[in-house]
PLY file of the C-alpha trace (Angstrom):
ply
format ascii 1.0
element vertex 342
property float x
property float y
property float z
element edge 341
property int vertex1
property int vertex2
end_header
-110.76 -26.40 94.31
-107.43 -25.07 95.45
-107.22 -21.47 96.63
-104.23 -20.61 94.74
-106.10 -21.91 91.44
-109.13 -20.47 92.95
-107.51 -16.95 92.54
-105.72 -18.06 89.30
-109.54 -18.05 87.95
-110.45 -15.09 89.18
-107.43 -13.20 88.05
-108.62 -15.06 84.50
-112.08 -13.40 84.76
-110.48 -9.99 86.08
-108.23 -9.82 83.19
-111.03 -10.62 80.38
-109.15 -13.32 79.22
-110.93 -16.10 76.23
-111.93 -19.29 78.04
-112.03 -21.32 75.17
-111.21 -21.59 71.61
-107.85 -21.16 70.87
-104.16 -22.32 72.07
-102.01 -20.77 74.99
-98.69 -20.88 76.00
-97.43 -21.87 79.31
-93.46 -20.66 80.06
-91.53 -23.43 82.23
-88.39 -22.45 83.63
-89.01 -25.58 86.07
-89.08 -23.14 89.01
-91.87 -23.26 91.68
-93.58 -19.56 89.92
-93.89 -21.49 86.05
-94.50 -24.76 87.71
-97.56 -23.99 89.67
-99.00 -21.69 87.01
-99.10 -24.93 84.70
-100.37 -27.07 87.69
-103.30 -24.36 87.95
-103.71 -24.29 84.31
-104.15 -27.95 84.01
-106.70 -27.86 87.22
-108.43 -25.79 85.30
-108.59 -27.28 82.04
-109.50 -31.06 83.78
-112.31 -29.09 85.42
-113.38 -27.88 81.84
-113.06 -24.07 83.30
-110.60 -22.93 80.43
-110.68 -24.72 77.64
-107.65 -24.21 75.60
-104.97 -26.10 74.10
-102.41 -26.13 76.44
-98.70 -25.88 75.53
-95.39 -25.89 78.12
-92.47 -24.42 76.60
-89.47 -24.36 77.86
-86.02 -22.70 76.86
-82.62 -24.31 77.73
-80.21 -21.68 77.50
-77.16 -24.60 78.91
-75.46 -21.62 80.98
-75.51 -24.16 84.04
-74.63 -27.50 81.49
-75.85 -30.59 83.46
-78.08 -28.79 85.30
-80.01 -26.98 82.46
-80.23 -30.67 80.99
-81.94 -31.78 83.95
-84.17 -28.71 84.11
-85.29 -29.70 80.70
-85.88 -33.19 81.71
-87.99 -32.15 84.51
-90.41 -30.16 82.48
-90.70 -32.52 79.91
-91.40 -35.86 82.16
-93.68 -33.69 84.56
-95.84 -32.44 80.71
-95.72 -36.16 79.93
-97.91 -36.75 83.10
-99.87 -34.20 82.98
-100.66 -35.11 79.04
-99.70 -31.41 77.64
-98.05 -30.73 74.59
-94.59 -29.66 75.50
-91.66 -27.80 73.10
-88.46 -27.21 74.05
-85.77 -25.38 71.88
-81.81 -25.82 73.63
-79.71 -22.10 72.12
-76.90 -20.67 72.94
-77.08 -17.60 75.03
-74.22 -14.55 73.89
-71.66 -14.19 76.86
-70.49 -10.84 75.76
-72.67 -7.71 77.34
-75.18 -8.22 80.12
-76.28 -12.23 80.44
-79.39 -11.96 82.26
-80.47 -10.19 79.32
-79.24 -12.22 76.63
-80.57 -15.03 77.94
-84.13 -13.07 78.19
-83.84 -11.69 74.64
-83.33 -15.94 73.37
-86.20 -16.61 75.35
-88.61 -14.27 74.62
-87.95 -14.81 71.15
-88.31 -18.57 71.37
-91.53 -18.46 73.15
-93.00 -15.42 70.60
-92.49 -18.02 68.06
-93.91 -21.23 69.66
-97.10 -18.78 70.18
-96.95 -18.00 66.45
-96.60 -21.85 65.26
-99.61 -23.06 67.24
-101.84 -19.91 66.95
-101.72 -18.97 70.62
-103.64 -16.01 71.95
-101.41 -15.45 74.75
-97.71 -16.71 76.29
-98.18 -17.08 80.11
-95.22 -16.54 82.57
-95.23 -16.53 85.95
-94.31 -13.49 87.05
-95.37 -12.23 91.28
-95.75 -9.88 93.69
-91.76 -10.79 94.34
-90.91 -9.83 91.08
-92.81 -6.44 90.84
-91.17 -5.54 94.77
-87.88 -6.54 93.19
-88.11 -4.82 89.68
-88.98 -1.84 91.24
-86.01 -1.51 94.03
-83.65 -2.97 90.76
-84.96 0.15 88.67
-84.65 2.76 91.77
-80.91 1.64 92.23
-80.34 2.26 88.89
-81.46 5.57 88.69
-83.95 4.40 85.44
-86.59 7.50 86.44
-90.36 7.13 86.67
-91.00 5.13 84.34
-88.71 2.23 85.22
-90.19 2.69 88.37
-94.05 2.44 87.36
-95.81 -1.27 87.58
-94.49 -4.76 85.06
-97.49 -4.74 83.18
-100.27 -7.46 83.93
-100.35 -7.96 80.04
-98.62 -6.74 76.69
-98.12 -7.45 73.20
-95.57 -9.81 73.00
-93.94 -8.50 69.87
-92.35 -6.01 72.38
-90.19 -8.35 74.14
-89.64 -10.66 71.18
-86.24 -10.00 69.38
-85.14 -11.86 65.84
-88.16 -12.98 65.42
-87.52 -14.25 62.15
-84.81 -16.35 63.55
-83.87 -19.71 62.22
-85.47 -22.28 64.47
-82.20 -23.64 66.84
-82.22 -27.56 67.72
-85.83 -28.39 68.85
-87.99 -31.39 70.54
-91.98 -30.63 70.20
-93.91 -33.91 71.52
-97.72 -34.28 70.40
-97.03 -30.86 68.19
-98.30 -30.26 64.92
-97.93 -27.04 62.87
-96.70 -25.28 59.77
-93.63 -22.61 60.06
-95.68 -20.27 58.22
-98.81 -20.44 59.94
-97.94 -17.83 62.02
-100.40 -15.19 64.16
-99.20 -12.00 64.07
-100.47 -10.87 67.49
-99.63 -12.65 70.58
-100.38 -11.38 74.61
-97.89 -11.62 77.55
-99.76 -12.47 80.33
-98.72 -12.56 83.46
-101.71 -13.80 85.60
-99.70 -14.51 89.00
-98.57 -11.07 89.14
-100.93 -9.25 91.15
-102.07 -11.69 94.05
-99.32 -14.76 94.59
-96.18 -14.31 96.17
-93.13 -16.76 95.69
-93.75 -18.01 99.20
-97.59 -19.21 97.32
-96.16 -20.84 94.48
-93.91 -22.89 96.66
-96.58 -24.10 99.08
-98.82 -25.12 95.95
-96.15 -27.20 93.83
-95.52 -28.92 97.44
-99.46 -29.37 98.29
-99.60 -31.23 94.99
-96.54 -33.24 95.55
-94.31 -31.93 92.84
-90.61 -31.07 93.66
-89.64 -28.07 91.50
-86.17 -27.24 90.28
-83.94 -24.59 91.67
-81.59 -22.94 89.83
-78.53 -22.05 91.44
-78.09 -18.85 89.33
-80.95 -17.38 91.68
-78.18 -17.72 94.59
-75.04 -16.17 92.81
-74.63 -12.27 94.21
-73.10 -11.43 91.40
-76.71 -10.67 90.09
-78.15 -7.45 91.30
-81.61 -8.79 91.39
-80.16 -11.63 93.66
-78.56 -9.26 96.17
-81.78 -7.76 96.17
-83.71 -10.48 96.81
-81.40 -12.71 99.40
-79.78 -9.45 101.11
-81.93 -5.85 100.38
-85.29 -7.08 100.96
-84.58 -9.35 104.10
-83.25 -6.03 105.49
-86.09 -3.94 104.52
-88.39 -6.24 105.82
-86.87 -5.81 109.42
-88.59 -2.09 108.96
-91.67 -3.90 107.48
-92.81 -7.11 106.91
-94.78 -6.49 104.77
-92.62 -4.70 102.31
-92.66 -6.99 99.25
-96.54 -5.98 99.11
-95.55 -2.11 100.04
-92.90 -1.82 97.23
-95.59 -3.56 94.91
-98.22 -1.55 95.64
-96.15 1.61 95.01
-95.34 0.33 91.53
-98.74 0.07 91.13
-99.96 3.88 92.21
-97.11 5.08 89.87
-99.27 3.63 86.94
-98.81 1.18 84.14
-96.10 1.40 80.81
-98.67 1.66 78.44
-100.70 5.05 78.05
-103.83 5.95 76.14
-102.37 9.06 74.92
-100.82 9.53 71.85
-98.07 11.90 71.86
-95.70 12.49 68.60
-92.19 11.60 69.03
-89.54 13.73 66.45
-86.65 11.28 64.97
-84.12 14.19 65.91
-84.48 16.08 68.83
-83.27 20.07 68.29
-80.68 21.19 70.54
-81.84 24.73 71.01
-85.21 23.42 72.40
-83.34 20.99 75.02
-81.11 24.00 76.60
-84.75 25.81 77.40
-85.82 22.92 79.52
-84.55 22.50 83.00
-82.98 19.32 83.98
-85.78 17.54 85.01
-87.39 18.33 82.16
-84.62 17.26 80.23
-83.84 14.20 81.60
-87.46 13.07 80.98
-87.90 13.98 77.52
-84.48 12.15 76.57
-85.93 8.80 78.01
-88.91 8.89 76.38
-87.41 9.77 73.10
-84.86 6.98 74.06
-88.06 4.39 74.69
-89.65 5.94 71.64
-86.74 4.95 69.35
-85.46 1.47 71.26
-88.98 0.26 71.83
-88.12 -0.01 76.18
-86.35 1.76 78.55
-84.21 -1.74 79.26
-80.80 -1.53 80.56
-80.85 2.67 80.44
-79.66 3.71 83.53
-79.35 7.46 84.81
-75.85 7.81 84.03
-76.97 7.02 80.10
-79.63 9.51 80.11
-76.67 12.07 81.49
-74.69 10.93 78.65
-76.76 12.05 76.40
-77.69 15.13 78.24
-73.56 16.26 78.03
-74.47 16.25 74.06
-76.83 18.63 74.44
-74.37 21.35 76.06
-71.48 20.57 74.02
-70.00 22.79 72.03
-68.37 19.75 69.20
-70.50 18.74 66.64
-70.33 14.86 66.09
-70.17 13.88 69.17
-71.60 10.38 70.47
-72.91 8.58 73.95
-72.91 4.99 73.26
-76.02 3.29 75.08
-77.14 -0.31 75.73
-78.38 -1.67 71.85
-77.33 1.91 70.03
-75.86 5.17 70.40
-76.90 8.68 70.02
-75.56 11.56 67.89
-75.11 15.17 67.92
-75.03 16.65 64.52
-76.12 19.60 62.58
-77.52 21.02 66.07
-79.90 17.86 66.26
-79.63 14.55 68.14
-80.35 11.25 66.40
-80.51 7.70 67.55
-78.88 5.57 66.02
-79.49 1.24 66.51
-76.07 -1.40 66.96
0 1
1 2
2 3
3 4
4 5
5 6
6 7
7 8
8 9
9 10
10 11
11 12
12 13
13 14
14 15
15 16
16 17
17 18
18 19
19 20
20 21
21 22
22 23
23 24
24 25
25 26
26 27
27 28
28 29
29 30
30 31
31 32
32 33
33 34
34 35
35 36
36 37
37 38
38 39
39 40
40 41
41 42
42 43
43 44
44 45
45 46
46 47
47 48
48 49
49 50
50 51
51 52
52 53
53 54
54 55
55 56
56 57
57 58
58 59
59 60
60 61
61 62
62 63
63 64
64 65
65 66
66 67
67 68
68 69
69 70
70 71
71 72
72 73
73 74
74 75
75 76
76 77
77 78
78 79
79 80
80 81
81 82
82 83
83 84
84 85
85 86
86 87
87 88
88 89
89 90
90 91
91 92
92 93
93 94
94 95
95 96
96 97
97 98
98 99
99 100
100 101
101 102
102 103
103 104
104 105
105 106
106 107
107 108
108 109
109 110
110 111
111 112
112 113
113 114
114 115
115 116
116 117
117 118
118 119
119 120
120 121
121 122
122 123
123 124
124 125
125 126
126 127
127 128
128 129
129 130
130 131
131 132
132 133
133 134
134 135
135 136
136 137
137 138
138 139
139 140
140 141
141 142
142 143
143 144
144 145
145 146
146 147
147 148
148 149
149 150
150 151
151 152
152 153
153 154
154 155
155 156
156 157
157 158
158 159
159 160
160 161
161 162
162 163
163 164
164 165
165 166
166 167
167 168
168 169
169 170
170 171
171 172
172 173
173 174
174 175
175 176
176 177
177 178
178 179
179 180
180 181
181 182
182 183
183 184
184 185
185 186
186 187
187 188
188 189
189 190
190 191
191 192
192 193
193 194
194 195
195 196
196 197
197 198
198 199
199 200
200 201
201 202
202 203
203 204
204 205
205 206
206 207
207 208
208 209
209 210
210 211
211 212
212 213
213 214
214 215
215 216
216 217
217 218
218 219
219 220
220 221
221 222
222 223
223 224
224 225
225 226
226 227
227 228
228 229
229 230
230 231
231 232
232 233
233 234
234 235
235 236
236 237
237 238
238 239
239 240
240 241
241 242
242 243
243 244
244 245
245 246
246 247
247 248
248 249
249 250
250 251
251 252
252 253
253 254
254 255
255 256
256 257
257 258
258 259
259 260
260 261
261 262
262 263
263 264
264 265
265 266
266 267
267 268
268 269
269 270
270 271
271 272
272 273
273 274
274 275
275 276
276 277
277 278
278 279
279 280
280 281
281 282
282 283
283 284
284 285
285 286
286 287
287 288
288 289
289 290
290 291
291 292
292 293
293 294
294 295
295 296
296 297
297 298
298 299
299 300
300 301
301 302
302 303
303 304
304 305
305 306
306 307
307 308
308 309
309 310
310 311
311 312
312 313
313 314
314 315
315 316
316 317
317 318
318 319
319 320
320 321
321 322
322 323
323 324
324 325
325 326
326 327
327 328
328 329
329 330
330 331
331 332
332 333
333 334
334 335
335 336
336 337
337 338
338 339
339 340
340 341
C-alpha cells in the first residue's frame, strides 16, 4: 500500500468515519489535491478497506471556456477508468461581487445536493496543509480577528456552506446514477481528510507515482487573486525565514482552536446601543463579529474595516443609519442594531 493512502486510512480511522454502508462524495476539480484523494479512495475501496459507493462530482463553472470543458472531460474519462459513478452539473457563476466566492457558493450548493440525491454521509474535498497555511495568512491580511484566524475545520455540516439549496437542478450529465429528486438526506458531512497530514507537494508526487497527469488551472497563477499572491509570492518569501513555514502557519491555526464550540451562548436579534458604548474596543469589535456570524451563519468575506463599520453605528448620534456588509447590512434604530439579509 501507498504511504499517502496509507495515511489517507489512518486519517479515516482518526476521524471516526463509517467504513461501509452508505454513499460518499468525492469533489473533482481535476487538480492534483481532488485527484489523488479519489485515487486513494478507489485504493481503498479495490482493497475492500472502505466500502462505500463512491461518487466523483465535479462542477464546471466555464469561467476559463475551453479549458473548463476539458477539465470536465478529464474527470469524467479518468471516473470511466476507474469504474465510479461520476455527476457533473455545467452553471453559470455571477460576475458581479467577489468571483472566487460565487463560484464557491455554485459549488457547494451543487455538491450539497448530489450528497442529498444519492444519500451520502459525507462530501469529501481535498483540502491541505497548503490551504490551512494560506487561509490563515489570507484571514490575518484581512484583519478578519480570531476567529478567521482559528483552524478550516477537519469536518462540518455541509448545510453551512450550501446556499439555494432548493435550487433548480442546472444542465446535468450523471453516468451509472440512479436516484429520485426527493429522496433527499437532510444531513450531509464536509470532510476534509487531506487536511491535516498532506501537503500540495504530496498530492502531486502521488497522481504522478500512479501515472495520472492532473489538470492545472491557470486561475491558480493570475495575481489578481489574493490567495495566489499568497501562495506564488508571500509564502516563498516567508519560507526564506523558515522552511518550514507552511507547517508553522498550520500549526498555529491549529493552537488557536476549531470554528465550532461546545458552548452554547445566546445571541440577541438586536444588539442595545447603551451596552456596546460600556465595552472597550476590543470588546466591541468581538462581540459585533460574533453577532455578525450569529446572524450570516460565517464570518466569510467580513473584513476589519466591516466590523469598524458597524462599530461607527454604535457612536453615532443619527438614528437610521446603515453599514452595508458582504450578503446584508446592519441598522441602527430605536437605540438598537439589527441585521438585516440582501
Amino acid at each position: 500500500m501507498h504511504g499517502f493512502v496509507r495515511n489517507l486510512i489512518t486519517e479515516w480511522r482518526r476521524l471516526d468515519l463509517p467504513f461501509s454502508g452508505s454513499s460518499v462524495v468525492v469533489a473533482v476539480s481535476g487538480g492534483a489535491d481532488s485527484v489523488s484523494l479519489l485515487l486513494a479512495m478507489d485504493d481503498l475501496f479495490r482493497r475492500k478497506k472502505i466500502e462505500h459507493r463512491i461518487i466523483a462530482a465535479h462542477f464546471n463553472h466555464g469561467l476559463r471556456e475551453a479549458e473548463s470543458d476539458a477539465d470536465e472531460i478529464f474527470v469524467r474519462e479518468l471516473a470511466t477508468r476507474l469504474g465510479i459513478q461520476y455527476v457533473c452539473e455545467q452553471g453559470s457563476v455571477a460576475k458581479k461581487g467577489n468571483l472566487e466566492q460565487n463560484a464557491r457558493n455554485a459549488r457547494y450548493e451543487f455538491l450539497h445536493r448530489t450528497a442529498g440525491e444519492n444519500q451520502a454521509f459525507a462530501v469529501l474535498t481535498g483540502h491541505t496543509v497548503n490551504d490551512q497555511a494560506e487561509t490563515f495568512l489570507l484571514n490575518l491580511i484581512r484583519g478578519s480577528g480570531i476567529d478567521g484566524l482559528r483552524a478550516i475545520p477537519t469536518i462540518r455540516l455541509l448545510e453551512a456552506e450550501a446556499t439555494n439549496k432548493h435550487e433548480p437542478t442546472r444542465t446535468k450529465t450523471t453516468e451509472h446514477l440512479e436516484f429520485e429528486i426527493s429522496d433527499l438526506r437532510s444531513e450531509i458531512d464536509l470532510v476534509r481528510p487531506l487536511l491535516k497530514w498532506a501537503k500540495r507537494s504530496d498530492t502531486e508526487s502521488y497522481c504522478v507515482e500512479s501515472g495520472v497527469e492532473f489538470r492545472h488551472d491557470a486561475m491558480n497563477d493570475d495575481l489578481e487573486f489574493k490567495r495566489v499572491r499568497i501562495r506564488k509570492e508571500l509564502i516563498p518569501m516567508l519560507e526564506t525565514m523558515n522552511p518550514k513555514i507552511v507547517d508553522t502557519l498550520a500549526a498555529t491555526a491549529g493552537l488557536m482552536g476549531g470554528r465550532e464550540t461546545s458552548i452554547q451562548i445566546s445571541i440577541p436579534s438586536e444588539l442595545k446601543i447603551s451596552e456596546l458604548r460600556l465595552l472597550n474596543e476590543g470588546e466591541l469589535f468581538e462581540t459585533l463579529r460574533s453577532w455578525l456570524r450569529h446572524h450570516r451563519g460565517n464570518t466569510r468575506g467580513l473584513a476589519l474595516k466591516h466590523i469598524k463599520a458597524v462599530a461607527q453605528l454604535v457612536f453615532s448620534e443619527k438614528s437610521g443609519r446603515i453599514a452595508e456588509l458582504p450578503g446584508g447590512i446592519v441598522v441602527r434604530s430605536g437605540g438598537k442594531l439589527r441585521y438585516q439579509k440582501n
